[in-house]
C-alpha positions as CSV (number, residue, x, y, z in Angstrom):
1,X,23.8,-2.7,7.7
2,X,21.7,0.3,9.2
3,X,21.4,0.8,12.4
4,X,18.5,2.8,14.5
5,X,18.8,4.2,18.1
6,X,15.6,3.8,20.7
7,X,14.7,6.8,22.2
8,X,13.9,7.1,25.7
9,X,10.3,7.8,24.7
10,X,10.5,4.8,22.4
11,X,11.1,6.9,19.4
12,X,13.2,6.0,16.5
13,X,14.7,7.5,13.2
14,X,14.9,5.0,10.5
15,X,17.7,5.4,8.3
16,X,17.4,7.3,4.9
17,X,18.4,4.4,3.2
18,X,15.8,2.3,4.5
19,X,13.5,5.3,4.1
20,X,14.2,5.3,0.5
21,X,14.0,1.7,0.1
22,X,10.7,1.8,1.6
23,X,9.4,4.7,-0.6
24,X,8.7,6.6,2.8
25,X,8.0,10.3,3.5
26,X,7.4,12.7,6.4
27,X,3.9,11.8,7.6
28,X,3.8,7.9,6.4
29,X,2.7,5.2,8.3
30,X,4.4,2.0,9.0
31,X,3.6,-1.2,9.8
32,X,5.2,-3.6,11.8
33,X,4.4,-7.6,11.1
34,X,6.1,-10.7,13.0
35,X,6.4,-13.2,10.4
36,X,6.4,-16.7,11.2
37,X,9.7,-17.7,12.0
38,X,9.5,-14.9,14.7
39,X,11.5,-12.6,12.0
40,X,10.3,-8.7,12.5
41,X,9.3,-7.0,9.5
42,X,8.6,-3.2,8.6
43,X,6.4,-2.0,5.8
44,X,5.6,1.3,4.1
45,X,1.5,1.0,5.3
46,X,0.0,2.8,2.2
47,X,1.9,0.4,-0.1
48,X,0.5,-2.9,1.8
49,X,-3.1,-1.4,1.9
50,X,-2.8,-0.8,-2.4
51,X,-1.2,-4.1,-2.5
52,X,-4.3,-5.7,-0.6
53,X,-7.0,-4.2,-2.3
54,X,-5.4,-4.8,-5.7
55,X,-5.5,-8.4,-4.6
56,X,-8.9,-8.3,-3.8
57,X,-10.3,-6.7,-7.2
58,X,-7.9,-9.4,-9.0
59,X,-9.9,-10.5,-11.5
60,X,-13.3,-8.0,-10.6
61,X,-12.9,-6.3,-14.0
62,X,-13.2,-9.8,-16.2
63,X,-16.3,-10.8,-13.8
64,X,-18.1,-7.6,-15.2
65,X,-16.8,-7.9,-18.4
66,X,-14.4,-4.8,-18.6
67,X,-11.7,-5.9,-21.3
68,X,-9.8,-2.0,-21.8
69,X,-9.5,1.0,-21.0
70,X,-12.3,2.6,-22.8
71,X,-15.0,-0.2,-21.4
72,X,-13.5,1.4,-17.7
73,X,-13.9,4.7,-19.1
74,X,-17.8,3.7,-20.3
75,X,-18.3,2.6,-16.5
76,X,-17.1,5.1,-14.8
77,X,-19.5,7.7,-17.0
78,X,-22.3,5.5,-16.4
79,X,-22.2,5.7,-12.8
80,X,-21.1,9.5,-13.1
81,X,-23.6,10.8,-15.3
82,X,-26.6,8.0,-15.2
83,X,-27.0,8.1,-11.6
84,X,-27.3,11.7,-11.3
C-alpha cells in the first residue's frame, strides 16, 4: 500500500512507486476520474489522451485503404510534397 500526505495548500507527492507505475515524470499531468461505483482513479493524462485518439482512428487507415507501412509512407509524401 502507498500512502500520500495532503499539504496544507492541497499539495501532494505521489509515491515513486506509483509514479513509476504510472510512467510519470517531472512536468506530467494527471487526471483524476470518479468511476461509477464512486471509486477515485488517477491517470498519467498523456497516456489517456494517446489511448483516446488511437481509439478514434481505429480502423481510419482500412477506410482509406492503407494496408502497410510503405502505403503510410506514400501518404504522408503525398501530402508533404504534392501540396506544396
Amino acid at each position: 500500500m502507498n500512502l500520500a500526505k495532503i499539504s496544507s495548500n492541497g499539495q501532494i507527492t505521489i509515491p515513486v512507486e506509483i509514479r513509476r507505475l504510472l510512467g510519470l515524470k517531472s512536468g506530467d499531468k494527471i487526471l483524476f476520474f470518479r468511476k461509477r461505483n464512486g471509486e477515485i482513479v488517477i491517470s498519467n493524462a498523456s497516456a489517456q489522451a494517446i489511448r483516446r485518439a488511437q481509439a478514434a482512428f481505429a480502423g481510419a487507415a482500412e477506410t482509406i485503404g492503407l494496408s502497410g507501412e510503405d502505403d503510410v509512407q506514400a501518404l504522408v509524401d503525398e501530402v508533404r510534397y504534392g501540396r506544396a
